[in-house]
C-alpha positions in Angstrom: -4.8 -23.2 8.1 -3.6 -19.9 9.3 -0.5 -18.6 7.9 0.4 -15.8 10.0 -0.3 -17.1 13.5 2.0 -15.5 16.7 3.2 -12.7 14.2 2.5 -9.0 14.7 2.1 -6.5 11.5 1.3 -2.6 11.9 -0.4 -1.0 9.3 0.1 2.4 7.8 -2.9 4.0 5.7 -5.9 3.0 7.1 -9.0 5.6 6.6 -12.6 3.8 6.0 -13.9 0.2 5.4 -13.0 1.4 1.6 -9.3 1.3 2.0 -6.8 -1.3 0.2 -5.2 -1.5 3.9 -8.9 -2.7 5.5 -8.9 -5.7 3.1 -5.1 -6.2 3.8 -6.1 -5.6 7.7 -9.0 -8.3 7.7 -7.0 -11.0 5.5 -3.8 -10.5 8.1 -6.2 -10.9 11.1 -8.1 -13.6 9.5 -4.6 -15.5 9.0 -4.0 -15.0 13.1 -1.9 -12.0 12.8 -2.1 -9.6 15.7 -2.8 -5.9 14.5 -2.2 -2.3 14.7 -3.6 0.2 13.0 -2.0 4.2 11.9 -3.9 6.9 10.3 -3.2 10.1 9.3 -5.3 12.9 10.9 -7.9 13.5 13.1 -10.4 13.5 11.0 -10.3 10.0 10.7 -10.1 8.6 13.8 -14.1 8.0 14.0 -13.7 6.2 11.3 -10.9 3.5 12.2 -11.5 3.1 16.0 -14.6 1.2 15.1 -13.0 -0.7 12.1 -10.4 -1.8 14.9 -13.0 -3.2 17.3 -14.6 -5.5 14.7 -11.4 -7.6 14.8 -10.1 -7.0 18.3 -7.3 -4.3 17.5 -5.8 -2.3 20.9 -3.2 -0.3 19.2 -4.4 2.2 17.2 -2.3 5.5 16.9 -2.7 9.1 15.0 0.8 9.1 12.9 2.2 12.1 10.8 4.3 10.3 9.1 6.3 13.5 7.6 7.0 14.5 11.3 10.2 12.4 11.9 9.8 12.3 15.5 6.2 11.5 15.4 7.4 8.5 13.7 10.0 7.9 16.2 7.2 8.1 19.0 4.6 5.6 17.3 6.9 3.0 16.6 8.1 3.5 20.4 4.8 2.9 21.2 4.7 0.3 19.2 7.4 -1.3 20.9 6.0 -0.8 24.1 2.8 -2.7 23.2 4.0 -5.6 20.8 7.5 -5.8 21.6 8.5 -6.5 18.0 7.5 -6.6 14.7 7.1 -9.0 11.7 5.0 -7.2 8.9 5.2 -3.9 8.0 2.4 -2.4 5.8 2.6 0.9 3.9 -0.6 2.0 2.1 0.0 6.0 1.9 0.1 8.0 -0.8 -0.9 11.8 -1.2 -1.0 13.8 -4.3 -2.7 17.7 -5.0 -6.1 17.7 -6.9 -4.7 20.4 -9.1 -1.9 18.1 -9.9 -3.6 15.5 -10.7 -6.3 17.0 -13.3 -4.4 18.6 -15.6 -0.9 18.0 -17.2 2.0 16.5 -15.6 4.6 19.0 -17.3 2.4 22.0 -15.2 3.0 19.9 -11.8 4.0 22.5 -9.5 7.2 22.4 -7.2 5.9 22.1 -4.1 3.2 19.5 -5.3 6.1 17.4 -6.5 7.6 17.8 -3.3 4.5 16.9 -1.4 4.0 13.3 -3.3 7.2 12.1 -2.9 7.1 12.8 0.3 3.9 11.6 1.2 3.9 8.6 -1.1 7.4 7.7 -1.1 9.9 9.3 1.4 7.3 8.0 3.9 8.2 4.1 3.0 12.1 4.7 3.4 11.6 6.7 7.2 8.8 4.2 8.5 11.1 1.3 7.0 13.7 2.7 9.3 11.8 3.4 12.3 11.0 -0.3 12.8 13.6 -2.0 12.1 14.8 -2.7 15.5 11.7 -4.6 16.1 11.7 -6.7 13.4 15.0 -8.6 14.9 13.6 -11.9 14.4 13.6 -10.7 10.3 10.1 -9.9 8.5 7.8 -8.5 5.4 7.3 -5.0 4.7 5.0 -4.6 1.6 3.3 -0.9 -0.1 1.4 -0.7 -2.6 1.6 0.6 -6.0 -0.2 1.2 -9.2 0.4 0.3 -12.9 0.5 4.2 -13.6 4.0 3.7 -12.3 5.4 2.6 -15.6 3.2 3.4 -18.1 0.9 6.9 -18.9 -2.4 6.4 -17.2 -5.0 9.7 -17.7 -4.9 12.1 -14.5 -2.6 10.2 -12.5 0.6 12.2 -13.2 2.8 13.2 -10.8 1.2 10.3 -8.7 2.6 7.7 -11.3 5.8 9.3 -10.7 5.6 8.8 -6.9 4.7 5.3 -7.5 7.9 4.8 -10.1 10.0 5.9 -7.4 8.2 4.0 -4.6 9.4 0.7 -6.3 12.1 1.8 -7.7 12.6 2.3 -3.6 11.4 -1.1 -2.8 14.2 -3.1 -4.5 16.8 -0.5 -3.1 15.0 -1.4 0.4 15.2 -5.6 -0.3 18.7 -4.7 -0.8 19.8 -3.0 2.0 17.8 -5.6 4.5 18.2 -8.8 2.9 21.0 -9.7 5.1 18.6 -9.1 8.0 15.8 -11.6 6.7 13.6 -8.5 5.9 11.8 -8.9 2.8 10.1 -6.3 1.1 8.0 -6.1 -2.1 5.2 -3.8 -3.7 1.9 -5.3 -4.4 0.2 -3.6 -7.9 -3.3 -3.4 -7.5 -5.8 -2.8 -10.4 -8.5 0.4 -9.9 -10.1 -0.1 -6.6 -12.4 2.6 -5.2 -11.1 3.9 -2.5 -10.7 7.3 -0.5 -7.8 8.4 -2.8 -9.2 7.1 -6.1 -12.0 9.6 -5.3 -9.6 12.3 -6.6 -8.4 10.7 -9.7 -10.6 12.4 -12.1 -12.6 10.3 -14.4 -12.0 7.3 -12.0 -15.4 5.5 -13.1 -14.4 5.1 -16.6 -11.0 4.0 -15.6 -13.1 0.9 -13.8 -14.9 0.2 -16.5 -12.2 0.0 -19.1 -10.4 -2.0 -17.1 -13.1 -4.3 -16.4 -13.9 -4.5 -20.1 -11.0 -5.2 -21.2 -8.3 -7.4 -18.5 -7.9 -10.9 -19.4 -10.1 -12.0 -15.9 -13.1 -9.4 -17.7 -13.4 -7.7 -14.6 -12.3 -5.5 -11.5 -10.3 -6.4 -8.3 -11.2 -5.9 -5.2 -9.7 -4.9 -1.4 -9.7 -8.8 0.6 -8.1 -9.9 -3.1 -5.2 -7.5 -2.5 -5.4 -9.0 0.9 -4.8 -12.0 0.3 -1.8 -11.8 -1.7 -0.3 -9.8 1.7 -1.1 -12.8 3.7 1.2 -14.7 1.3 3.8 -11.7 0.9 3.4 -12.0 4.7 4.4 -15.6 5.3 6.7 -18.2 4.7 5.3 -19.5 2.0 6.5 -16.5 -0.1 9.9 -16.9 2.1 12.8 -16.5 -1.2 10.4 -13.7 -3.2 11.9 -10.0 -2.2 12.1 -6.7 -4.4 9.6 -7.7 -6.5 6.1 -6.2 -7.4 3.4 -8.4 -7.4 0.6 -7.7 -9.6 -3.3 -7.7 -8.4 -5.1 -6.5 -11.3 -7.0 -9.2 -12.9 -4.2 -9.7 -15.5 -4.2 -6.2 -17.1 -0.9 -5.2 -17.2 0.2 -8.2 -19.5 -1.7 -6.7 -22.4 0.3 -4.9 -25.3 -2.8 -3.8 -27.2 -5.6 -3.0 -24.4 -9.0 -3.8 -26.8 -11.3 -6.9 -26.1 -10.4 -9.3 -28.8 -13.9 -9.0 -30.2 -13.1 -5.5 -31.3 -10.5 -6.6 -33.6 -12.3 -8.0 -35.9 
């Protein structure tokens, strides 16, 4: 059964096979969804054509997404090739290296500035730019850490960005409820991907979590992708402003030692 058959979703964030947004790409397609892909720079562009001809993706467009007008330009593309819109997917985020290895209270100014507009402000102006093609209503989904409400090692200003990024999502399911537009924040657990690279200490992050979540053991990308295909359909149809966990149970735990250490 194929739970997102006729509808078409463009998705921000896309940079290697690695990505959180490639698992949510091939679960969407897999579901029937028609596709379009953003990245970010040049640079990557050799690496996401070919990811879009393995499931038959046309529109794939280079997006600044703190240019305003570029914006303005991609979703008029956009419009231009798909006509509207039903799923929106934000998977950017963007913080200084420096930033993120030493202490939060030494984040600089312009660092801060850079992550919240990167990782946050970027939801609110793509949000915007497509919502006259979502007239028929939709799902707009980003994704977000557990470092947003609790004190995770060298994530800093990042778990900051990612406070304000849902604290932004249920402002957004607000504002566009009336419209039919839903929009929620998937959670996902350590996952390595281009941006975790930067996180120092990242390996031990996995393995503690993997040690000690209820499920004893990581996530992974098609697993975050399969909760979008739900966020993404009808069968998630009254759920909006919400964050949805992905993370093999590990946020529900008070005291974060395997039981067999207690004793």
């Amino acid at each position: 059964m194929k739970l997102l058959e006729g509808k078409k979703a463009l998705i921000f964030g896309l940079a290697n096979k690695n990505s959180i947004a490639w698992g949510i790409a091939q679960a969407l397609h897999a579901h029937g969804a028609q596709l379009g892909f953003s990245y970010g720079f040049d640079i990557l562009e050799k690496r996401v054509r070919p990811l879009a001809e393995e499931i038959g993706v046309e529109f794939v467009e280079e997006c600044n997404i703190e240019d305003d007008a570029h914006i303005e330009t991609t979703f008029q593309k956009a419009r231009d090739h798909f006509g509207t819109i039903d799923i929106l997917v934000h998977s950017v985020a963007h913080a200084k290296r420096e930033d993120l290895d030493g202490r939060y209270v030494d984040t600089s100014r312009d660092g801060f500035h850079l992550a919240m507009a990167v990782s946050v402000y970027s939801l609110v102006a793509l949000t915007r730019a497509a919502l006259p093609l979502m007239s028929n209503g939709g799902s707009v989904l980003c994704m977000t850490y557990y470092g947003a409400e609790k004190v995770v090692p060298h994530y800093n200003v990042m778990g900051v960005a990612k406070s304000a990024l849902e604290a932004s999502t249920r402002y957004l399911a607000a504002d566009l409820g009336p419209q039919n537009i839903r929009v929620n924040a998937i959670s996902a657990g350590p996952i390595k991907t281009l941006s975790a690279a930067g996180i120092a200490g990242f390996r031990k992050m996995l393995r503690y979590t993997e040690e000690r979540a209820p499920l004893r053991r990581n996530v992974d990308q098609l697993e975050v992708g399969q909760t979008a295909v739900w966020l993404s359909s009808d069968l998630s149809s009254g759920v909006t402003g919400e964050v949805i966990y992905v993370d093999a149970g590990y946020h529900i735990l008070g005291m974060p030692e395997p039981p067999e250490k207690w004793e």
